[in-house]
N, C-alpha and C positions, 0 to 999 in steps of 0.2 A: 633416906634409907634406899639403898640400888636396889633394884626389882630385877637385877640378872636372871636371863633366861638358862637352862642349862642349855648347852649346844649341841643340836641336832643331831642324833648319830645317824650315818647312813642309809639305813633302813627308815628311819624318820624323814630323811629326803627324797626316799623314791615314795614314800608313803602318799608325801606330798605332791609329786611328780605324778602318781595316779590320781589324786582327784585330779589337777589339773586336765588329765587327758579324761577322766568322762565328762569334764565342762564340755571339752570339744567333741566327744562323741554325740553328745548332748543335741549342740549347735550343729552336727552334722545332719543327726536327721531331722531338723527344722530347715537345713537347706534344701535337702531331698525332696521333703514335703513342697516348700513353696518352687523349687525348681518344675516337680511333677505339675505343679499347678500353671505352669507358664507351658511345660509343655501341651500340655492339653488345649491350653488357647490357643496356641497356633499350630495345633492339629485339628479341633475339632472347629473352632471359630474361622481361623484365615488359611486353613486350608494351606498353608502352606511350608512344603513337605525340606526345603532345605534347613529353615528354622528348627522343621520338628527334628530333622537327622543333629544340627547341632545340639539344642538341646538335650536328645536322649545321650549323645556324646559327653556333656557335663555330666548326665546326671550317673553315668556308666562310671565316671572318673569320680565324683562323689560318693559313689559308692565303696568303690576301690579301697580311696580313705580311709571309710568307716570302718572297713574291713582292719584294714593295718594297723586303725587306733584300739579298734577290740582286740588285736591279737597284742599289740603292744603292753595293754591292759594285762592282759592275761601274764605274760610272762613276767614283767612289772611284779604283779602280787603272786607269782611262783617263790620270786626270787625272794621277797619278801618273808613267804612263808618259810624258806628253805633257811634263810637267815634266824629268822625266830626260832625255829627247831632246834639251830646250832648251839643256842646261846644256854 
């Protein structure tokens, strides 16, 4: 007996497409976090201040990301809702 799925409408792929992106907002701020943590070592342990300006540099551009995967999110499940309304 086929166990045919029905196929996906649209709205069912961005659906999908948003979890995918809070996995990654997810794992963003675990990077943050453990970035902030290496910063601190080589600010407050070795003192040394080119390390710390790269790091905060990562974690400025990490941040950034995060930014654009929430706002992607957001507009993702706008569009989502705007579709559902439609229907």
């Amino acid at each position: 007996m086929p166990t045919d799925k029905p196929e996906k409408t649209p709205v069912d792929k961005v659906k999908d497409i948003i979890s995918q992106l809070k996995q990654m907002e997810h794992y963003s701020r675990s990077n943050i976090e453990k970035l902030t943590e290496h910063y601190l070592f080589f600010d407050d342990e070795l003192k040394h201040k080119e390390f710390v300006t790269r790091w905060g540099d990562l974690i400025n551009a990490q941040n950034a990301f995060e930014d654009q995967v929430k706002a992607l999110i957001d507009d993702c499940q706008n569009y989502c809702n705007k579709k559902e309304s439609e229907s």
